[in-house]
Structure formats: structure tokens, C-alpha cells
N, C-alpha and C positions, 0 to 999 in steps of 0.2 A: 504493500500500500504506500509508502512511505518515494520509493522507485516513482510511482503513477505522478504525487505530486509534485516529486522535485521534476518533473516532466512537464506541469503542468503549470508551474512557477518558471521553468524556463521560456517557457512559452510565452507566457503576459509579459515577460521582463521583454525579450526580446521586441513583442507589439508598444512597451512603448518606445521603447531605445527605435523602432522603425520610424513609431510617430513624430520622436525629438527630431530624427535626420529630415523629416519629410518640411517640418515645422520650419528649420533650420536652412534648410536646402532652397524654402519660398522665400523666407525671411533676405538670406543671403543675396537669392542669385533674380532673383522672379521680380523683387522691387527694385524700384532702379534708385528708391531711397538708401540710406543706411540702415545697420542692421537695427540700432537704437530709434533710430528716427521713425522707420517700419513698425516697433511696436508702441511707439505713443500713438501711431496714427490709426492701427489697429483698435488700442483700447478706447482714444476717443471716438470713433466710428461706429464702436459697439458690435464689432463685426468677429471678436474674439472666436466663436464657436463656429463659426463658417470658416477660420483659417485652420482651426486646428482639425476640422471635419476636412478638410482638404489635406492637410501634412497626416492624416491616417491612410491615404488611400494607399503605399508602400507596404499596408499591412497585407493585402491584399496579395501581391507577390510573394510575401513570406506565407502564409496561409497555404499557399499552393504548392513550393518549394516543400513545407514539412509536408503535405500529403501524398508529395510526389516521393519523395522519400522513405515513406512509412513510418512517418514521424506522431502520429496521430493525437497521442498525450498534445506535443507539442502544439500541433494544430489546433485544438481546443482550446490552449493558452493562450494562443494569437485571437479565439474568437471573444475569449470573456477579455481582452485586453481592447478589443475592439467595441465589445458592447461599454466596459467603462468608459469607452472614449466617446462613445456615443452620447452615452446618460450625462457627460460632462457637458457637450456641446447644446444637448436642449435645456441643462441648468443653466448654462449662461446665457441660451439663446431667448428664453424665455422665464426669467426672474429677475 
């Protein structure tokens, strides 16, 4: 049992460490702002939880990878890492 979770803990680690890159990767390369200046304009925009709904889609690829794999534990990890990124993006998209 103990095997399944450290399988399933690598997994969600993995979906956010995707999410940070994905986040990072808009941040950086996608605004033509700075990397600081991107996210004041983000948080005053209110647009928080649509960028980070976009910096998850990289989980998507990983999701596939572990199932291509036989990675399956893993796989799971990426979905409930995916669903907390979810639930995060309609708390802030709508409270």
C-alpha cells in the first residue's frame, strides 16, 4: 500500500512542478512584458485563474507519457494534481 502512494504523491508533485514550468514558461517567454511586471498585471486584471488554467495544460502530456508507460499510480497523481489545479482556478475565478 504504502508503494501505490509514494506513486501517487509522485505523480501530483510532478502535475504541479508541470504546472510551475507551464506558468513560468507564459510568464517568461509569451508576454512581451517582464517577468514581475506580467504578474502585477495579471493580479490587477483578475485574470489569475485563467493563466494558471493555461500553465496546467503541460499536464496533459505528462498524463499521457505515465500511461504510455505503465505508469498508472503515477497517472492518477497527475489527474488529482490536475483536478486541485482546477478547484484552485474556479476559487479564484469566482470568489
Amino acid at each position: 500500500m504504502g508503494f501505490i502512494k509514494k506513486e501517487i504523491l509522485i505523480g501530483f508533485l510532478v502535475s504541479l512542478f508541470a504546472t510551475f514550468c507551464g506558468m513560468f514558461i507564459y510568464l517568461q517567454y509569451v508576454s512581451r512584458f517582464g517577468f514581475y511586471e506580467t504578474i502585477e498585471m495579471i493580479q490587477e486584471g483578475g485574470i489569475l485563474g485563467s493563466v494558471i488554467a493555461l500553465a496546467a495544460l503541460p499536464n496533459l502530456f505528462v498524463f499521457f507519457v505515465f500511461l504510455k508507460k505503465n505508469q498508472d499510480y503515477r497517472a492518477r497523481g497527475v489527474l488529482i494534481g490536475t483536478i486541485v489545479i482546477a478547484l484552485i482556478t474556479f476559487i479564484l475565478k469566482f470568489f
